[in-house]
One Martini backbone bead per residue (centre of mass of N, CA, C, O) as a GRO file, in nm:
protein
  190
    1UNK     BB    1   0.088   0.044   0.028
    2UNK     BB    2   0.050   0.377  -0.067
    3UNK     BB    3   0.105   0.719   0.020
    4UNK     BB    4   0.126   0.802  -0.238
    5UNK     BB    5  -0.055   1.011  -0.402
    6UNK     BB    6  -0.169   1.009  -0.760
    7UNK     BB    7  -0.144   1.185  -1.002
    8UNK     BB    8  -0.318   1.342  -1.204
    9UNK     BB    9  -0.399   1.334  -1.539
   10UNK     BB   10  -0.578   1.591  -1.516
   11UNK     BB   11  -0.606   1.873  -1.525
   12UNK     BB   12  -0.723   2.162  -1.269
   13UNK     BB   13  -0.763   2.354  -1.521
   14UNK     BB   14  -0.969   2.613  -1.721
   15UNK     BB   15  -0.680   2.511  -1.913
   16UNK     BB   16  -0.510   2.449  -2.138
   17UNK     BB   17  -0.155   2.340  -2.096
   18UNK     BB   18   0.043   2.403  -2.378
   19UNK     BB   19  -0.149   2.649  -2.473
   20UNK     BB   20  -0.247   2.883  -2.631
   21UNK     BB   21  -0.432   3.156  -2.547
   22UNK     BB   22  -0.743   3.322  -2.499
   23UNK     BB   23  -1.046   3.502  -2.445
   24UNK     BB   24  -1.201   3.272  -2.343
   25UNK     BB   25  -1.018   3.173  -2.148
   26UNK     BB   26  -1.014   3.412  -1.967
   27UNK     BB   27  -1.327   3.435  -1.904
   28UNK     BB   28  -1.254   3.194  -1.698
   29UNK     BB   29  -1.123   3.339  -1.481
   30UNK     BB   30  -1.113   3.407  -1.198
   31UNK     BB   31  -1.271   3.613  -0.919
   32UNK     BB   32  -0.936   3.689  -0.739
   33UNK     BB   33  -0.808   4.005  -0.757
   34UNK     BB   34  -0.648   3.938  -1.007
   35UNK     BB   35  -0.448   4.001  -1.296
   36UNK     BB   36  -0.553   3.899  -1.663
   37UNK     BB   37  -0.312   3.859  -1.921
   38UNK     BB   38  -0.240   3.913  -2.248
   39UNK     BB   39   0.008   3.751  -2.441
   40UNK     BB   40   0.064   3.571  -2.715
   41UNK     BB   41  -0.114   3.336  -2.517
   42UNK     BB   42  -0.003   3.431  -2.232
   43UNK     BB   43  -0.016   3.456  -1.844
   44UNK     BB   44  -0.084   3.736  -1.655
   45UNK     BB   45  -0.014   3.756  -1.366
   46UNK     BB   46  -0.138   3.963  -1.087
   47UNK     BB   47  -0.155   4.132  -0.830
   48UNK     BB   48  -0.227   4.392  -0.613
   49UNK     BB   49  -0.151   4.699  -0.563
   50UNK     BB   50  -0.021   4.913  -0.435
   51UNK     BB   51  -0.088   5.200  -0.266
   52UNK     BB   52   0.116   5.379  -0.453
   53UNK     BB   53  -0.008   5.350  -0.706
   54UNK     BB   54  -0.309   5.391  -0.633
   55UNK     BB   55  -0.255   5.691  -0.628
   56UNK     BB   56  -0.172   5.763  -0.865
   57UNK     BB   57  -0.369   5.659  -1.064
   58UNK     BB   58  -0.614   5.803  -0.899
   59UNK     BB   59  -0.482   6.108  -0.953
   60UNK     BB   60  -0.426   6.040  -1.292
   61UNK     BB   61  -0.748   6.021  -1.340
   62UNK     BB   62  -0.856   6.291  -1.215
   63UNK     BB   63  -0.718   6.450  -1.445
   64UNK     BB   64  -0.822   6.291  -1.703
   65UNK     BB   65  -1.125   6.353  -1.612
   66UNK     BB   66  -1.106   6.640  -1.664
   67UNK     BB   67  -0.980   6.709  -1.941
   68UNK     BB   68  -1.183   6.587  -2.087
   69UNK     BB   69  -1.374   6.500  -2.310
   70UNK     BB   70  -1.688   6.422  -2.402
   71UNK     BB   71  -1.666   6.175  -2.658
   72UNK     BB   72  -1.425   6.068  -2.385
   73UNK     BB   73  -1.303   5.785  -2.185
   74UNK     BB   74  -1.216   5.719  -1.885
   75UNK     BB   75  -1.059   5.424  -1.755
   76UNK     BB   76  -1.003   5.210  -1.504
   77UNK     BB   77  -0.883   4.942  -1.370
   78UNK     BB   78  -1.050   4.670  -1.491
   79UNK     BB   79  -0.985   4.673  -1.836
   80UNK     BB   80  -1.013   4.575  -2.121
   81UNK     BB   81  -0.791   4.490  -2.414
   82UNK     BB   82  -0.886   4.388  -2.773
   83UNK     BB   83  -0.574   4.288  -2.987
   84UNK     BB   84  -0.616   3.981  -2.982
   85UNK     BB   85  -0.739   3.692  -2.922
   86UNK     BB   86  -0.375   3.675  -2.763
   87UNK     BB   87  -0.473   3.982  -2.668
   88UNK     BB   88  -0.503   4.120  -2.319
   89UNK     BB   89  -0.554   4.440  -2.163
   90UNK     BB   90  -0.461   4.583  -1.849
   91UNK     BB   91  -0.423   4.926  -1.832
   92UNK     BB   92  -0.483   5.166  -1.566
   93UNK     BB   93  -0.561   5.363  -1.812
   94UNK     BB   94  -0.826   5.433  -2.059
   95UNK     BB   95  -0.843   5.625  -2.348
   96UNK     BB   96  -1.139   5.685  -2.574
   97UNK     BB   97  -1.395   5.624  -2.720
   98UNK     BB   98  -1.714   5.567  -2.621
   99UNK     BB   99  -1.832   5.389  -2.809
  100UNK     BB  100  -1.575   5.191  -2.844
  101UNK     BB  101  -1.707   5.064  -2.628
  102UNK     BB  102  -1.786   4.768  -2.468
  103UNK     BB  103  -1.969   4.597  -2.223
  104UNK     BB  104  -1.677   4.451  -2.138
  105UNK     BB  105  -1.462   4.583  -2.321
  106UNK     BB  106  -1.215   4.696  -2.548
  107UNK     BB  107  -1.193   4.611  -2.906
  108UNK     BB  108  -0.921   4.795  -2.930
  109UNK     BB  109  -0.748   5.080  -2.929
  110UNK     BB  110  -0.619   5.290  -2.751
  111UNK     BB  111  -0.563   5.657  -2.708
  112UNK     BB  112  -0.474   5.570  -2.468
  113UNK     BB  113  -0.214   5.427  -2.240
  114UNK     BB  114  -0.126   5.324  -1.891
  115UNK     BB  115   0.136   5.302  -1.642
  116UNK     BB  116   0.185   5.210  -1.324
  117UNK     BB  117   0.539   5.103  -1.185
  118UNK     BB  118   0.631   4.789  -1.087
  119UNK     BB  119   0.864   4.551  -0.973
  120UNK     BB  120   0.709   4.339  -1.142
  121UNK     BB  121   0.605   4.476  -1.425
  122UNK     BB  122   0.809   4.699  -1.553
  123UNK     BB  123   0.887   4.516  -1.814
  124UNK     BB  124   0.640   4.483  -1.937
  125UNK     BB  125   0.562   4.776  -1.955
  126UNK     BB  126   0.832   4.851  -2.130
  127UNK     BB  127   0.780   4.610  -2.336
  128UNK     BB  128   0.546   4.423  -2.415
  129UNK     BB  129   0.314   4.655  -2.410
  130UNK     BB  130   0.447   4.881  -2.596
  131UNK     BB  131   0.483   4.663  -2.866
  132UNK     BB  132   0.146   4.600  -2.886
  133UNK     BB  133   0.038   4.897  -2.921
  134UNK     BB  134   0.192   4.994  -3.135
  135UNK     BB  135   0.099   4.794  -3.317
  136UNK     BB  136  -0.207   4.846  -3.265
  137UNK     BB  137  -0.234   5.174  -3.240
  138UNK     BB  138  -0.181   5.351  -3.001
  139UNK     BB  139  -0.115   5.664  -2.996
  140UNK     BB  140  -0.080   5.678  -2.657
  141UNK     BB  141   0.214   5.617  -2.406
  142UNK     BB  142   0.226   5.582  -2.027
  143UNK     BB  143   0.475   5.612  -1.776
  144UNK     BB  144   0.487   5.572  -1.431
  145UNK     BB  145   0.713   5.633  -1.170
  146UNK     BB  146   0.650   5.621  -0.800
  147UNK     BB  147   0.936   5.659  -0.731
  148UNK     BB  148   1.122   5.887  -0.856
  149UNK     BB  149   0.928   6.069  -0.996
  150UNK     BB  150   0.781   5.984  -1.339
  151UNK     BB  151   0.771   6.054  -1.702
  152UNK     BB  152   0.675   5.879  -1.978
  153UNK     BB  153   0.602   5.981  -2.371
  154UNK     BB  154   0.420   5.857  -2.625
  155UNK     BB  155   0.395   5.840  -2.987
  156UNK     BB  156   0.231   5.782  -3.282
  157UNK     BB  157   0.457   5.808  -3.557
  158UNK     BB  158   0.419   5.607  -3.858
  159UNK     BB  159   0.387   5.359  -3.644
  160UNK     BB  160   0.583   5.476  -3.442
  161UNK     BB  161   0.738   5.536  -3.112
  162UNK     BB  162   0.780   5.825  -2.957
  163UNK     BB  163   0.930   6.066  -2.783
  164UNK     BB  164   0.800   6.344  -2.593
  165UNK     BB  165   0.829   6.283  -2.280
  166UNK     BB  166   1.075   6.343  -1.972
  167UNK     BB  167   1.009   6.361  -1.641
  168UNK     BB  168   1.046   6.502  -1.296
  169UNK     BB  169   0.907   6.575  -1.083
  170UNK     BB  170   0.782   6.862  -1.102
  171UNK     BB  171   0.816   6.835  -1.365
  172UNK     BB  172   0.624   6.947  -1.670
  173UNK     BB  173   0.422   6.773  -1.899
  174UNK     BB  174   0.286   6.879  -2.233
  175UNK     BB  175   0.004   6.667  -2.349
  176UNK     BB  176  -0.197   6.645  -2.693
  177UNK     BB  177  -0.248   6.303  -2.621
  178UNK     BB  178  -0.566   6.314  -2.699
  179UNK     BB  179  -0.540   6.548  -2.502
  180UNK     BB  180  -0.486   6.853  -2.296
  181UNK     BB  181  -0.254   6.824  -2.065
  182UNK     BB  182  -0.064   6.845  -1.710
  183UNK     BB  183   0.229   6.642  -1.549
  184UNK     BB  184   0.314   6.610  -1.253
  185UNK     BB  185   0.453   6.367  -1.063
  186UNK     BB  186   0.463   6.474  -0.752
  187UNK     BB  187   0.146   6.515  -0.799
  188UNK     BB  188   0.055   6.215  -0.764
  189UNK     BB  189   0.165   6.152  -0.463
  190UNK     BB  190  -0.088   6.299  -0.275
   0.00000   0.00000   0.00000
């Protein structure tokens, strides 16, 4: 008699491993606190964000949705953004056209994404979720450091993100896409 359990034959998971994995695969992950996304049919979860990430999310979500024209909405995550069946990204904020949001997720390229870097997620956020979002037409792409505190902003222009502001602390960007806002990162942590 054997004292140790036999390992399972079928996967305990709601979906096969060792395949890319889709949107579909996705609507299946549990709602348990973890952002779930996708990169090339790879999965990235990721825990609940730290409290100065999240001050910061919230004061540039604030900043961002009094500048807003009315037919854009700025929406915090997580909200999906689907770039492609093996890619959908959910980051900290998006602004696009009202229309264009679906009753469940953005299925398309927004006009800015932000993105508010953390230990864990900083590669993936600025190469990763960068060169999936240029290559879908985001027009504009923004990273804020909580550390730092600093700002760099991109703008898509010919097909490729050019690097438009890159400030730190007091230091104010002046950026026009998708429309006018002006960004000191060092109020963002207060």
């Amino acid at each position: 008699m054997s004292l140790v359990e036999p390992l399972p034959t079928q996967p305990t998971v709601p979906w096969q491993p060792f395949k890319a994995l889709t949107k579909d695969d996705l609507d299946r992950m549990p709602d348990d606190g973890h952002r779930y996304e996708l990169i090339d049919g790879a999965l990235l979860v990721t825990p609940a964000s730290a409290v100065r990430h999240q001050i910061v999310a919230a004061n540039l979500n604030d900043l961002l949705r009094r500048a807003c024209p009315a037919e854009l909405l700025v929406l915090f995550a997580p909200v999906d953004v689907v770039l492609a069946t093996d890619t959908v990204l959910q980051p900290d904020l998006v602004v696009a056209e009202r229309e264009a949001f679906g009753e469940r997720d953005l299925p398309t390229a927004p006009l800015l994404a932000v993105e508010v870097l953390s230990p864990s997620t900083r590669r993936i956020d600025l190469m990763l979720k960068w060169s999936r979002l240029e290559t879908a037409g985001c027009a504009a792409y923004w990273v804020v450091d909580p550390d730092t505190p600093s700002l760099i902003a991109w703008e898509l222009q010919d097909g490729a993100y050019v690097q438009v502001a890159k400030v730190a602390g007091d230091e104010a960007a002046h950026l026009t896409s998708p429309f006018e806002v002006t960004v000191a990162p060092a109020d963002l942590l207060s």
